[in-house]
C-alpha positions as CSV (number, residue, x, y, z in Angstrom):
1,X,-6.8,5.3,19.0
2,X,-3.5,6.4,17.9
3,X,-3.8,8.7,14.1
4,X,-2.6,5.6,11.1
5,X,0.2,6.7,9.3
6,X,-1.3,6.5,5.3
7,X,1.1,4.5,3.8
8,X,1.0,0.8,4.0
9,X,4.2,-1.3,3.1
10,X,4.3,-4.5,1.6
11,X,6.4,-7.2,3.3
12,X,7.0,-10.7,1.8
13,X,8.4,-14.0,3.7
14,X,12.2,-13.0,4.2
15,X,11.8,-9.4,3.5
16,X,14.4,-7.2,5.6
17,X,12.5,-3.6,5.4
18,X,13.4,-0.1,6.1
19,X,10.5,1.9,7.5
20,X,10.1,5.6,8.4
21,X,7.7,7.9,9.6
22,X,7.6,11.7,9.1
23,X,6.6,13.6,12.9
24,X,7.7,17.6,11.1
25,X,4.1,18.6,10.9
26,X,3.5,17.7,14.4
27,X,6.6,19.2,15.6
28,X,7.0,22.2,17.0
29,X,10.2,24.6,15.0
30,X,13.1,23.2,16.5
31,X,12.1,20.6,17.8
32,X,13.3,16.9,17.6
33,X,12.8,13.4,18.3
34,X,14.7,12.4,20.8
35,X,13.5,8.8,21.4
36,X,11.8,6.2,19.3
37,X,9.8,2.8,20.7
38,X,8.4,0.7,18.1
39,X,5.7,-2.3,18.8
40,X,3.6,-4.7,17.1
41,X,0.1,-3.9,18.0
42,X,-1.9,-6.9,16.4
43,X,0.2,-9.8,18.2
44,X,-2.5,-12.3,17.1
45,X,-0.5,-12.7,13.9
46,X,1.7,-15.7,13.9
47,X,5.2,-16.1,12.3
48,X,5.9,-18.8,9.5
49,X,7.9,-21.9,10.9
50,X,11.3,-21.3,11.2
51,X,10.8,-17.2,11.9
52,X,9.7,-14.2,13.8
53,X,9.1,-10.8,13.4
54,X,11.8,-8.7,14.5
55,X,11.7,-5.0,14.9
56,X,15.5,-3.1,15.0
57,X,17.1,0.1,15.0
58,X,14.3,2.6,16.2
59,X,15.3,5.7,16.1
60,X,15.1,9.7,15.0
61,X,16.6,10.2,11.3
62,X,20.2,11.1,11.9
63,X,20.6,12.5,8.3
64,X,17.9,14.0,5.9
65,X,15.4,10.9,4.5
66,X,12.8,11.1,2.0
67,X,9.2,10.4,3.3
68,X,6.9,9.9,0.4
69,X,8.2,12.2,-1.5
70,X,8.6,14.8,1.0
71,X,12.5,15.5,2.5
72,X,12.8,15.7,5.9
73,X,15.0,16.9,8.3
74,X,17.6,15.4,10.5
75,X,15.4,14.6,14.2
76,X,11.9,15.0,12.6
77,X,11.2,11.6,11.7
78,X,11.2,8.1,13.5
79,X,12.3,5.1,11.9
80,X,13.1,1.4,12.0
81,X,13.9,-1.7,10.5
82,X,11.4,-4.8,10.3
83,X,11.8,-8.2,9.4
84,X,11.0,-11.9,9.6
85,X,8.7,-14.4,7.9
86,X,5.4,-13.7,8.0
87,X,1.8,-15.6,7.4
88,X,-1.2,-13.9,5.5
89,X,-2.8,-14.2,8.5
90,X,-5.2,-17.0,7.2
91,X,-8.5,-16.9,5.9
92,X,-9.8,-15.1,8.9
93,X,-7.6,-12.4,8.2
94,X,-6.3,-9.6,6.0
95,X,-2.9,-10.3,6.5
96,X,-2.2,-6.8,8.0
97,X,0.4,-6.1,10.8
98,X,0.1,-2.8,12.7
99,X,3.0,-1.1,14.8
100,X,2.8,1.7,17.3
101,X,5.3,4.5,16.8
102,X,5.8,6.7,19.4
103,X,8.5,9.1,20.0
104,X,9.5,11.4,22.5
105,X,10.6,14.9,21.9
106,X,13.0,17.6,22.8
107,X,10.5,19.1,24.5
108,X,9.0,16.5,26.5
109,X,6.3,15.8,24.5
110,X,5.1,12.0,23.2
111,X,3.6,11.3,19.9
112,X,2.2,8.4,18.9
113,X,1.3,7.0,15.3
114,X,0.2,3.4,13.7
115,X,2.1,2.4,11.1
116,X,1.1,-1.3,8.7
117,X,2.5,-3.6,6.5
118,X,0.7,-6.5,4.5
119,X,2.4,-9.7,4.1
120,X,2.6,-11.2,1.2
């Protein structure tokens, strides 16, 4: 089981949401993300009629972001845009959408990390 990122976002019906994820600790020095892949894991989840969940623009940080409070370099974090309607999931379920983030590095390596939201 991939590690879970710590933060959870909120995302409400029609919400168009930036997401980021910070890879420096697990980085070696100088190296980068060089590619970024972005899934939803729990595809049970159904959109609200009329939408779908869309995932766009995965990629390494191309200038400096701030990552829960912590800045971080250009290459040394993935990130992505979500967005769509979403359902709570029903009564059967906490209304929590998981995404695999996995990036590959300058130096050939792959990392992989679980990143959620809760619709609202």
């Amino acid at each position: 089981m991939p590690i879970e990122h710590s933060e959870t976002r909120t995302l409400s019906e029609g919400d168009v949401e930036f997401a980021a994820v910070n890879f420096t600790g697990q980085l070696d020095s100088g190296e980068t993300i060089t590619a970024v892949s972005v899934v939803e894991v729990d595809s049970n989840h159904d959109a609200v009629s009329g939408g779908a969940l869309t995932i766009s623009s995965a990629a390494a940080n191309v200038a400096t972001l701030v990552i829960e409070g912590e800045t971080v370099a250009i290459g040394k974090a993935a990130q992505w845009t979500v967005s769509g309607q979403l359902n709570d999931g029903g009564p059967n379920s906490d209304g929590t959408y998981r995404f695999k983030v996995t990036v590959t590095t300058s130096a050939s390596r792959t990392k992989v990390r679980v990143y959620r939201f809760k619709a609202e």
